[in-house]
C-alpha positions as CSV (number, residue, x, y, z in Angstrom):
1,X,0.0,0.0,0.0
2,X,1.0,3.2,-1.0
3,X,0.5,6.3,0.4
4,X,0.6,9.6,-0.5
5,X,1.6,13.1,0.6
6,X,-0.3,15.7,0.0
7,X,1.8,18.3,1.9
8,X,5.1,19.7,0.8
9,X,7.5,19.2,3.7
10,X,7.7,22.9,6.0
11,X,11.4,24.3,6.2
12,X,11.8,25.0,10.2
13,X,14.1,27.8,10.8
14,X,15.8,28.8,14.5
15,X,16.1,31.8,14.8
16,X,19.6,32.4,15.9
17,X,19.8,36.3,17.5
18,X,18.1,35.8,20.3
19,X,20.4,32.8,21.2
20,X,23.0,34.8,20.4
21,X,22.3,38.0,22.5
22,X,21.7,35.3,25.5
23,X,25.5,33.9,25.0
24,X,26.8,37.6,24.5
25,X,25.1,39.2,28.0
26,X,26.7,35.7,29.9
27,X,29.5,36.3,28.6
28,X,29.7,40.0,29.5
29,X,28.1,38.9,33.0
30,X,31.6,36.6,33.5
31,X,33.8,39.7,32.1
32,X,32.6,41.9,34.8
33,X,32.3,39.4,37.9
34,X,35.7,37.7,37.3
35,X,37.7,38.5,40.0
36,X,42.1,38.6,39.4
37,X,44.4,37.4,41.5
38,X,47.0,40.1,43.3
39,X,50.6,38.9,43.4
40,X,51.7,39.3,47.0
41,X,55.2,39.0,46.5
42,X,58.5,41.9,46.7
43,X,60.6,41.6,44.7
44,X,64.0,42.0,46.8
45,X,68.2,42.2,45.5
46,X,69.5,41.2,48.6
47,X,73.0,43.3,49.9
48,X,76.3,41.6,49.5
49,X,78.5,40.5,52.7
50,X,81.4,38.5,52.8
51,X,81.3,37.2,56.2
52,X,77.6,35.7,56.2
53,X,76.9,32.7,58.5
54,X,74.5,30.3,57.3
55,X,70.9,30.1,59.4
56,X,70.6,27.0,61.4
57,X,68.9,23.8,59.9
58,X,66.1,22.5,61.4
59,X,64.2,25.7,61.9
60,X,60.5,25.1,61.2
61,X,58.8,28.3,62.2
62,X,60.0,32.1,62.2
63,X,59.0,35.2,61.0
64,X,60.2,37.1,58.0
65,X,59.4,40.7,57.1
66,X,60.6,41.2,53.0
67,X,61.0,44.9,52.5
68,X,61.1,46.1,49.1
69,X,63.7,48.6,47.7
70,X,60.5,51.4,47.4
71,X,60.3,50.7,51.5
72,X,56.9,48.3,50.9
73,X,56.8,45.6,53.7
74,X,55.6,42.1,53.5
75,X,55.0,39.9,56.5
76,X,55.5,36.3,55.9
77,X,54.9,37.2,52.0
78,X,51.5,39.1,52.9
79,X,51.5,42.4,51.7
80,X,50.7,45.0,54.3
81,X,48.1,48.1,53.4
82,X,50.6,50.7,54.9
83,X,54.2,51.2,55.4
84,X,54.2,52.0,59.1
85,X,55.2,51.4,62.4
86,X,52.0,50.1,64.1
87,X,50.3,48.5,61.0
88,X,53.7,46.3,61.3
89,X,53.9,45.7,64.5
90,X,50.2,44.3,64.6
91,X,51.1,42.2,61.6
92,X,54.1,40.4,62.8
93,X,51.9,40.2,66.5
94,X,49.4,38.2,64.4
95,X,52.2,36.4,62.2
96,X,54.1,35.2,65.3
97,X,51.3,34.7,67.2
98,X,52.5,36.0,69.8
99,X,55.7,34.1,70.4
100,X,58.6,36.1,70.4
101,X,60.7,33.5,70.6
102,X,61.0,32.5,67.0
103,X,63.3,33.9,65.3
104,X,62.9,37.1,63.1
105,X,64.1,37.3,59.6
106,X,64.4,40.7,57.7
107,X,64.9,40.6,54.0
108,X,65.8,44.0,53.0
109,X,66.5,45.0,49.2
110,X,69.9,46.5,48.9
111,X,68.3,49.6,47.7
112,X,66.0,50.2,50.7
113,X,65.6,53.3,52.7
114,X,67.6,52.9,56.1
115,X,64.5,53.7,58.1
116,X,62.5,51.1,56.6
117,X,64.8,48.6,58.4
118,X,64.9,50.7,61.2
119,X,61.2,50.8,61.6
120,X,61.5,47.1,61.3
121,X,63.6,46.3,64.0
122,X,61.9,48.7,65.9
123,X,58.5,46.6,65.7
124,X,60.6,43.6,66.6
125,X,61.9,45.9,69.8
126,X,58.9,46.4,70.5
127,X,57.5,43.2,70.9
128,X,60.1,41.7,72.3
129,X,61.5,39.3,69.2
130,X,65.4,38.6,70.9
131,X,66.8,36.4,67.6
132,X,67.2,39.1,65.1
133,X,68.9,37.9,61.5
134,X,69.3,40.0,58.5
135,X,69.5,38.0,55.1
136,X,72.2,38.9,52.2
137,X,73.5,36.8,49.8
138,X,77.0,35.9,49.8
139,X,79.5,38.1,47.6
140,X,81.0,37.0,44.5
141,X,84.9,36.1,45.4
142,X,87.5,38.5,43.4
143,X,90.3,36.6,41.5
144,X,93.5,37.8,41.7
């Protein structure tokens, strides 16, 4: 048996530019929600010394403040909001948790302003930090 169409066979279009305005307003939606990541690092050229001791091995905990050359201080590479004394002082409080017997490392660019350091050994006066070290890298030995 045979049958037979009568009706010509409809063409269904989508209609694309409402689909397409959708995808455009998500994708302006990510743009503008996306959030980007900070680096919270200094970058530091340690100072040269010749008669540098190496830190002891075995050290698991201490405190380091990185000051940058600009006089920018990082606690334990955290960034801090402000360059001063008391914004310091209650980060390395918080950092230390208040044990002032780990040792305190300052990482100072070779560039730095001398009252940055100052400042910084100042906070570590203040709250009562007793092992002090100062990093540098060791100097490059002249031939003769």
């Amino acid at each position: 048996m045979k049958f037979r169409r009568n009706r010509q066979r409809e063409n269904v279009d989508i209609n694309l530019a409402s689909l397409i305005d959708v995808v455009f307003v998500l994708l302006l939606f990510f743009v503008v929600t996306t959030t980007f990541t900070r680096e919270n690092q200094l970058r530091v050229e340690l100072p040269e010394s010749v008669s540098a001791t190496a830190a002891p091995a075995g050290q698991e905990r201490l405190v380091e403040i990185t000051i940058s050359a600009e006089g920018v201080y990082s606690v334990n590479n955290n960034l801090l909001p402000k360059s001063d004394l008391a914004t310091l002082t209650e980060a390395v409080q918080r950092a230390s948790g208040g044990d002032n017997t780990l040792p305190l490392l300052i990482s100072a660019d070779g560039k730095t302003p001398h009252q940055a350091v100052v400042t910084a050994m100042d906070a570590a006066g203040k709250l009562g930090f007793s092992q002090l070290r100062m990093t540098t890298v060791e100097a490059a030995q002249e031939a003769p």
